[in-house]
matplotlib code that plots the C-alpha trace (Angstrom):
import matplotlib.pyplot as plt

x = [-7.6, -7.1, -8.1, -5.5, -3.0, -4.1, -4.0, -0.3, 0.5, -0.8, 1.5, 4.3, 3.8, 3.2, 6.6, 8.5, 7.1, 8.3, 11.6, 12.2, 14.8, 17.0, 16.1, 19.2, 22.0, 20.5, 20.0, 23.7, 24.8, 22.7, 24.2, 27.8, 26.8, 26.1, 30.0, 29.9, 32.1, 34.3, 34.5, 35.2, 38.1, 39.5, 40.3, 41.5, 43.8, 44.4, 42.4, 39.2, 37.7, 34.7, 33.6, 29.7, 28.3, 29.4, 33.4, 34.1, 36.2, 34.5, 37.4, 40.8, 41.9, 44.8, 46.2, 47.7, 47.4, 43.9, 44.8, 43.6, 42.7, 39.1, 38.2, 33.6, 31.9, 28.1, 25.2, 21.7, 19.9, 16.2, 15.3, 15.9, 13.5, 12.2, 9.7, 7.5, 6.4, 3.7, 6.9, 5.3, 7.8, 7.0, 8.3, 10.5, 7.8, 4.1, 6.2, 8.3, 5.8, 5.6, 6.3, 4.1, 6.5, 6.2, 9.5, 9.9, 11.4, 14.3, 16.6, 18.9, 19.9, 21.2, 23.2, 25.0, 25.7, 27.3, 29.2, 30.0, 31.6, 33.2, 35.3, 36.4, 36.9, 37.6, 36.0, 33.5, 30.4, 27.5, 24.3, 23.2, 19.6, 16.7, 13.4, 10.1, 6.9, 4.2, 1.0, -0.6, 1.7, 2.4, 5.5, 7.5, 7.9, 9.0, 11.6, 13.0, 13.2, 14.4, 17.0, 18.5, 19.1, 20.6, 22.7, 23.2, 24.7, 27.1, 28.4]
y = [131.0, 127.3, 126.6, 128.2, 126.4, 123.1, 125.0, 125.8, 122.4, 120.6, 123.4, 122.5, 118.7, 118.9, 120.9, 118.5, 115.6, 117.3, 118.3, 114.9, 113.6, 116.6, 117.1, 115.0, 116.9, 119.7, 119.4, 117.9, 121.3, 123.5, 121.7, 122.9, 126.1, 126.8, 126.1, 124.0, 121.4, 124.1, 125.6, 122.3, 122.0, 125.8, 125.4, 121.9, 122.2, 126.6, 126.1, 127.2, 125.7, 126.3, 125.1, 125.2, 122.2, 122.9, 122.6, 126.2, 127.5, 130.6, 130.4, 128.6, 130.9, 129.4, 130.7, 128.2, 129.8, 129.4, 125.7, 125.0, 128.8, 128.2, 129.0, 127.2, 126.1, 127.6, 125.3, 126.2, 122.4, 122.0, 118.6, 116.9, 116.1, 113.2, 112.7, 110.0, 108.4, 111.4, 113.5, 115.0, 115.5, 113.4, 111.7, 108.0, 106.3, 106.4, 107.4, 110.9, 113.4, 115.8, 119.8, 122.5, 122.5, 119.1, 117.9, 115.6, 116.2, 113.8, 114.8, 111.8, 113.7, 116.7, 114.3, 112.6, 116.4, 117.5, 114.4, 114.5, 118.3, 116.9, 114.4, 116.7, 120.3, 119.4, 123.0, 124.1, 123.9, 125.8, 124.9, 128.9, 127.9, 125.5, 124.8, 123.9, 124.8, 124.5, 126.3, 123.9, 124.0, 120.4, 119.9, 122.6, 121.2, 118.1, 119.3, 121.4, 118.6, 116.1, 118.7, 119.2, 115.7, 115.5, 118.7, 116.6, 113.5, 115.4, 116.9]
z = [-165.4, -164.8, -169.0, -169.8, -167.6, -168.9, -172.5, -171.9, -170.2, -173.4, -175.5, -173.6, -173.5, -177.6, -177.7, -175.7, -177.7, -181.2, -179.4, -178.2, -180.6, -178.9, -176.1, -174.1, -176.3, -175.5, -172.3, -171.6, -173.4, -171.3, -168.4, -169.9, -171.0, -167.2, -167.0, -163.9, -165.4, -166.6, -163.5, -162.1, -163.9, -163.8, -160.2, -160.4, -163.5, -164.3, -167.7, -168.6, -172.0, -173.3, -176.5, -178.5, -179.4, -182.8, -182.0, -182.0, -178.9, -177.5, -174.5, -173.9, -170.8, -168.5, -165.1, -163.3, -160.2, -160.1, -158.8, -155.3, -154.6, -154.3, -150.6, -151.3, -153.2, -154.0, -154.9, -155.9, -155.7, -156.6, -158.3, -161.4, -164.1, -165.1, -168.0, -168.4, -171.9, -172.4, -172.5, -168.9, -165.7, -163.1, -160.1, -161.0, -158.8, -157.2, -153.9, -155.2, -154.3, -157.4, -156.8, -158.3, -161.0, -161.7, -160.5, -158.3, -154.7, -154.6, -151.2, -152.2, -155.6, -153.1, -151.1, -154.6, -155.4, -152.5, -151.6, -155.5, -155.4, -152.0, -153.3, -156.7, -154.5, -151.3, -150.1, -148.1, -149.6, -149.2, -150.7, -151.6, -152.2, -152.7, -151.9, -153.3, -155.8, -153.4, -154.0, -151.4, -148.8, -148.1, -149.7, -148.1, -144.2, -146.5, -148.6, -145.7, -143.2, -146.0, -147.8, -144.1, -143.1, -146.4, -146.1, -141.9, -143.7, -145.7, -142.3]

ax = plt.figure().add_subplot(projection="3d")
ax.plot(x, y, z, "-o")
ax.set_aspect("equal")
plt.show()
C-alpha cells in the first residue's frame, strides 16, 4: 500500500538522521568489509589483511604467488548515494535523474571505476552486472545506452 511506503520512507529517513554521526565510518568500513581494497592489494602485493574497525586482525594470509596471476577483473556497478540535508538520497543536481531506489544514475561514476581498476590491475575487466530501479520504465533505455558508452570509452 503506498501509506505504508511513505510510512517506511519516513522510518528510514528518521533512522538515517539519528545514525548520521556514523554513518561515513561506517559506510568506509562496509566498503572494506566487502574486501575490494583487500583484494586489490592480494594480487598486487601476495598479502591479504583484514582488520575490524576495532584493530583486531581477523586475517594476515600471504602467498606471494598470487602476484600478477589474476587473469579479470569482475564489477557489479550500480550508483552511488548521495544524501541531501533531510538525510534523503538524491541525485547531486536538478539534472541526475533519480532511480526507484533513490540513487541517482551517474554513468560518469562507472567510467572513474573502470578506468580506476585499469590503471591498478591492468586485467580485463568485465563489468558482471548493473542496471536500474525503474518501476516506470523511463530510466532503463537511459542507463543502458549511458552505462555502454561508458563501458565504449573505457575500450
Amino acid at each position: 500500500r503506498p501509506e505504508d511506503t511513505v510510512a517506511a520512507a519516513a522510518a528510514l529517513t528518521a533512522a538515517a538522521a539519528a545514525l548520521l554521526p556514523c554513518c561515513r565510518p561506517v559506510c568506509h568500513w562496509m566498503t572494506y568489509w566487502f574486501a575490494a581494497q583487500q583484494m586489490f592489494e592480494f594480487f598486487t602485493t601476495g598479502r591479504f589483511k583484514w582488520v575490524t574497525p576495532f584493530g583486531q586482525t581477523v586475517v594476515d594470509y600471504s602467498m606471494p604467488e598470487a602476484v600478477g596471476a589474476m587473469d579479470w577483473w569482475g564489477i557489479n556497478y550500480y550508483s552511488r548515494p548521495a544524501i541531501n540535508s533531510w538525510f534523503q538520497l538524491v541525485g547531486l543536481d536538478d539534472s541526475e535523474p533519480v532511480t526507484g531506489m533513490g540513487m541517482p544514475l551517474v554513468p560518469s561514476d562507472l567510467h572513474y571505476h573502470l578506468m580506476d581498476i585499469h590503471k591498478r590491475l591492468r586485467v580485463p575487466i568485465i563489468v558482471s552486472e548493473t542496471g536500474v530501479s525503474d518501476e516506470r520504465h523511463v530510466l532503463r533505455a537511459q542507463c543502458i545506452n549511458t552505462y555502454y558508452n561508458e563501458v565504449g570509452t573505457y575500450a
